[in-house]
C-alpha positions as CSV (number, residue, x, y, z in Angstrom):
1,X,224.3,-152.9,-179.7
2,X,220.9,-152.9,-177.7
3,X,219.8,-150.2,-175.7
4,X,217.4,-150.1,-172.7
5,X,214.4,-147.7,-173.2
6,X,214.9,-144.9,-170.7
7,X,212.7,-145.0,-167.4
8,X,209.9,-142.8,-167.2
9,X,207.6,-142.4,-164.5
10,X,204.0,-140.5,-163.7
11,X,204.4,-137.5,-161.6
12,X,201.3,-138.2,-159.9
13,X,201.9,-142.3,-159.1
14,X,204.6,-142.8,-159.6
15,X,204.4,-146.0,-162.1
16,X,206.2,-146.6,-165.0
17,X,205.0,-145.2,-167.7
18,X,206.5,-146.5,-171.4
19,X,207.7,-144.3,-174.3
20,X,204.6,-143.4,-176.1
21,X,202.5,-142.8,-173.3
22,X,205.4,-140.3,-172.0
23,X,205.7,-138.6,-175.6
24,X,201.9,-138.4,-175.4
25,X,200.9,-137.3,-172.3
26,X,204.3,-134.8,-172.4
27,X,203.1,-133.4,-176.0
28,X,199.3,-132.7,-174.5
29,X,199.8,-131.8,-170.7
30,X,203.3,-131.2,-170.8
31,X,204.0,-133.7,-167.8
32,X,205.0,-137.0,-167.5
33,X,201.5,-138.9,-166.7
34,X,200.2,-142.7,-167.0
35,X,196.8,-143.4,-168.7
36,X,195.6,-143.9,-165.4
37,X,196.3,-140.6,-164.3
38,X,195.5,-138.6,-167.1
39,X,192.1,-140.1,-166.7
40,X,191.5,-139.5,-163.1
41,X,193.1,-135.8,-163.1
42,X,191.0,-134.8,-166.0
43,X,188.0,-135.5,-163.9
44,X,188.8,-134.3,-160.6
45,X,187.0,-131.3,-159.8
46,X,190.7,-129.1,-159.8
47,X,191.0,-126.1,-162.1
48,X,193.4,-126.4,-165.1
49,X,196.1,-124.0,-163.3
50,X,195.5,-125.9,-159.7
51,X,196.2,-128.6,-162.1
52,X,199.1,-127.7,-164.0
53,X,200.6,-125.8,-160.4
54,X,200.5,-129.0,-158.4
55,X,202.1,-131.4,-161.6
56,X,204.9,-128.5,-162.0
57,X,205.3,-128.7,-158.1
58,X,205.7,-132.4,-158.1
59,X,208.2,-132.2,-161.5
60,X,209.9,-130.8,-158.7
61,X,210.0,-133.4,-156.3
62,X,207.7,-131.5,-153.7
63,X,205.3,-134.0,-151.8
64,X,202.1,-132.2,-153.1
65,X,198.6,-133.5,-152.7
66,X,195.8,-132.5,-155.1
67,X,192.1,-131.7,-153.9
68,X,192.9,-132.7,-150.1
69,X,190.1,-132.5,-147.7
70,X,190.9,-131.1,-144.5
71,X,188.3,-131.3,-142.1
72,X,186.6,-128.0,-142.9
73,X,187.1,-127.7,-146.9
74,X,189.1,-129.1,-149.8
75,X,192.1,-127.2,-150.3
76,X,193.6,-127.2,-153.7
77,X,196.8,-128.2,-153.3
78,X,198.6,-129.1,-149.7
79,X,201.8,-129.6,-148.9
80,X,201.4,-131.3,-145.4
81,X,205.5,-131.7,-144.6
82,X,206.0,-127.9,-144.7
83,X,202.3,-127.0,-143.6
84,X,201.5,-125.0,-146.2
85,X,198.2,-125.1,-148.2
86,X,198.1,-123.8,-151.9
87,X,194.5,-122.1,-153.3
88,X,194.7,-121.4,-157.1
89,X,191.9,-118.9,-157.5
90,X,190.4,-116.6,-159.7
91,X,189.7,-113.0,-159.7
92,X,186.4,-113.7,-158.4
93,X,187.4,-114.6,-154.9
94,X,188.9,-110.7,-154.5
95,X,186.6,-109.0,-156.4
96,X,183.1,-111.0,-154.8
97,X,182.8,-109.7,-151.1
98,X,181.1,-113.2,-150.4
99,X,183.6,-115.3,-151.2
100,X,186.8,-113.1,-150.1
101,X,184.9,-113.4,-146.8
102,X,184.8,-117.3,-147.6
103,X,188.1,-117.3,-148.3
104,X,189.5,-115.4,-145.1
105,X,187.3,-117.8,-142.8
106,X,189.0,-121.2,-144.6
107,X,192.0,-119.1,-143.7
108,X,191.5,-118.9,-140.3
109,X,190.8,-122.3,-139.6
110,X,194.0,-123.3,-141.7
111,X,196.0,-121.0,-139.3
112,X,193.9,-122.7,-136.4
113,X,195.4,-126.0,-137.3
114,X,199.2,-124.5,-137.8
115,X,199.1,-124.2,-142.0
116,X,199.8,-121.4,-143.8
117,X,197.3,-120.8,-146.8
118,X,199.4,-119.2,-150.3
119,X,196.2,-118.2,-152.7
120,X,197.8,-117.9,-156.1
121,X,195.9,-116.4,-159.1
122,X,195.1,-118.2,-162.3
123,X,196.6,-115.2,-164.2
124,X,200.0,-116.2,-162.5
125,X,199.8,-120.0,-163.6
126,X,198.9,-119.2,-166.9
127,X,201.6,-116.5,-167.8
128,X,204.4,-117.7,-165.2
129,X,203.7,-121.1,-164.5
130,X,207.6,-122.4,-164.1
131,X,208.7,-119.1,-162.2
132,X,205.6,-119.0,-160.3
133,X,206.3,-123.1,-159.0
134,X,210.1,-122.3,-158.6
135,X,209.5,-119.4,-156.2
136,X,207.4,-122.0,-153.9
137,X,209.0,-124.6,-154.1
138,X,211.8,-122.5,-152.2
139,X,209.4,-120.8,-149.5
140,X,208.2,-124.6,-148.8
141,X,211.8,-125.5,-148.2
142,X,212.3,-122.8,-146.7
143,X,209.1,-123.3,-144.3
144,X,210.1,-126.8,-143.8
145,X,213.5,-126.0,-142.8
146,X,212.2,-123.2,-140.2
147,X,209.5,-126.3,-139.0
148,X,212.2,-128.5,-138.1
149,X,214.7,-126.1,-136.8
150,X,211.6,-124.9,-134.3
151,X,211.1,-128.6,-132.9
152,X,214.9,-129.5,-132.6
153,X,216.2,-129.0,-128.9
């Protein structure tokens, strides 16, 4: 009896994606990415954990967009439906008075503009990377859900 090959598609693309290029890219990024994709997120100017944050956000069906410009800056990771905007940092922007000050003024403008800026450290990707993308995806949902509830009559 024939079976069909099970569907698999790039979390980034959305395009099918065949068997070995799943088992590959799954084995070495530990996501579900086409060639094309694996190319073009290697050489995006995101962080590994920005990265791996916004792939383990989309496993999980969350409309995430990588590197998005804003008007002002590039945020790492938005999330425009629940206006939210994710900022994978490192322990630099706390512990450099330059760029925490950098930091609160890209803050201000996203509050300007009605977002809501999370700033999660690397440390938190590397070491709790599913736990960490579990925890918000639900403040999104629940952010979206309080969005929509505020505009209903």
């Amino acid at each position: 009896m024939k079976h069909y090959e099970k569907m698999h598609s790039c979390l980034h693309c959305h395009s099918y994606i065949d068997e070995k290029v799943y088992t590959w890219s799954t084995t070495n990024y530990g996501f579900e990415l086409c060639l094309t994709c694996q190319s073009s997120i290697n050489l995006n100017n995101s962080t590994g954990e920005a990265t791996r944050l916004y792939l383990s956000l989309k496993k999980r069906c969350v409309p995430a967009e990588l590197e998005k410009f804003d008007g002002y800056k590039i945020i790492d990771i938005a999330v425009v439906d629940a206006k939210v905007y994710i900022e994978v940092h490192g322990h630099q922007h706390i512990s450099n008075p330059k760029q925490a000050l950098s930091a609160l003024k890209r803050t201000c403008f996203s509050i300007q503009k009605g977002y809501l800026t999370l700033r999660i450290p690397n440390a938190l990707i590397r070491e709790y990377l599913e736990e960490t993308a579990d925890y918000i995806t639900t403040f999104l949902l629940e952010n979206k859900n309080k969005i929509r509830t505020s505009f209903s009559p």
